[in-house]
Residue, then its C-alpha position, 0 to 999 in steps of 0.5 A: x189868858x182865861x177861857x171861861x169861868x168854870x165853877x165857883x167854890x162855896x164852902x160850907x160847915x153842913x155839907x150834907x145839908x149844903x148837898x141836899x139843898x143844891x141837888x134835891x131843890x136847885x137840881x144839881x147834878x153830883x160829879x167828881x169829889x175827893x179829900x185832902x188829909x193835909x188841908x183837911x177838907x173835902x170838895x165835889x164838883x157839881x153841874x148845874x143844866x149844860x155848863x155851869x158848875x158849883x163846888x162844895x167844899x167842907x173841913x173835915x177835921x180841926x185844923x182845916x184850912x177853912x176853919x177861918x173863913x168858917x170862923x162867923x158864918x155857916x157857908x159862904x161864895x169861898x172863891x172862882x175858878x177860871x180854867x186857863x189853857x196855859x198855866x205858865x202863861x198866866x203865872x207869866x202874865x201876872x209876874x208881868x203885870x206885877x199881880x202877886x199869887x200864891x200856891x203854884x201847883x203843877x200836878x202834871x196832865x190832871x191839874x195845875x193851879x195857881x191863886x190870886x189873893x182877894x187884896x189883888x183881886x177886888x175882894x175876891x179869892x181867884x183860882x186860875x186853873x189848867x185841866x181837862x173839864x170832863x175829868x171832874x164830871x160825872x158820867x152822866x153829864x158828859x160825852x163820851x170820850x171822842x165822841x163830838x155829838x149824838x143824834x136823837x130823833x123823836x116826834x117833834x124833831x130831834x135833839x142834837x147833843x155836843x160835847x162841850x169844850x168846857x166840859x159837859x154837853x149842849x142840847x139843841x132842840x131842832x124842828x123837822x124843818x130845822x133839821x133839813x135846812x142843817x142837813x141842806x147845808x152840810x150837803x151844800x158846803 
């Protein structure tokens, strides 16, 4: 039912503070990010080395929806998105397993999603959600559409680059000599 875990969301009240920490010291890499004028926040997405992301979302008006879970603290872990394949079969699943959630949306091909309250989740506010990953990243963190790798020799070898199904890409650094073992049995098979 889950794919992967594909970011976790932290929510805080300083997000220029909040950016410059996770860009600037941990190396982050800015993606996609939008507002909500009806929940009252902002969110943008962020890559962290191959495949790992984090979420930042902050309230941008009284009356955000995270004024509460702000209320004591300037920033904390807000929830865990898990990236499902199909959205209708997890909502099936949980109706199944008698596992209550909350705020089915269904956005058509770009998002659909669904919550899992953190009183039926061990402390923990669950997303599940349905999409394309490499339409929230920033172009410089992903592949090219339809393309599947990329090639780039240097002295030492060469890097080979995949695009990710989660998202992103994958480096692999290679020797001369692990380089023609690949290329010996691709030829062989």
């Amino acid at each position: 039912m889950i794919s992967r875990i594909d970011h976790v969301s932290i929510a805080v009240r300083d997000r220029e503070k909040a950016e410059k920490f996770f860009t600037e010291l941990c190396g982050l890499v800015p993606g996609v990010h939008a507002e909500d004028d009806n929940m009252k926040y902002r969110w943008q997405i962020y890559s962290a080395g191959d495949l790992s992301r984090l979420e930042i979302m902050n309230p941008t008006g009284e009356g955000s929806f995270l004024d509460n879970f702000l209320a004591n603290r300037e920033g904390g872990v807000h929830h865990l998105d898990f990236e499902v394949p199909d959205i209708y079969e997890a909502k099936n699943k949980l109706e199944e397993m008698g596992i209550p959630y909350f705020g089915f949306n269904d956005y058509g091909d770009i998002w659909k999603e669904l919550f899992i309250h953190p009183k039926d989740a061990f402390g923990v506010l669950i997303q599940l959600a349905q999409f394309n990953p490499d339409d929230w990243l920033g172009d410089d963190v992903r592949m090219e559409k339809k393309k599947k790798w990329e090639v780039k020799k240097h002295n030492d070898g060469a890097t080979l680059t995949f695009a990710h199904p989660g998202g992103g890409t994958v480096d692999i650094e290679l020797t001369p000599s692990e380089m023609k073992n690949l290329a010996s049995e691709l030829n062989n098979e």
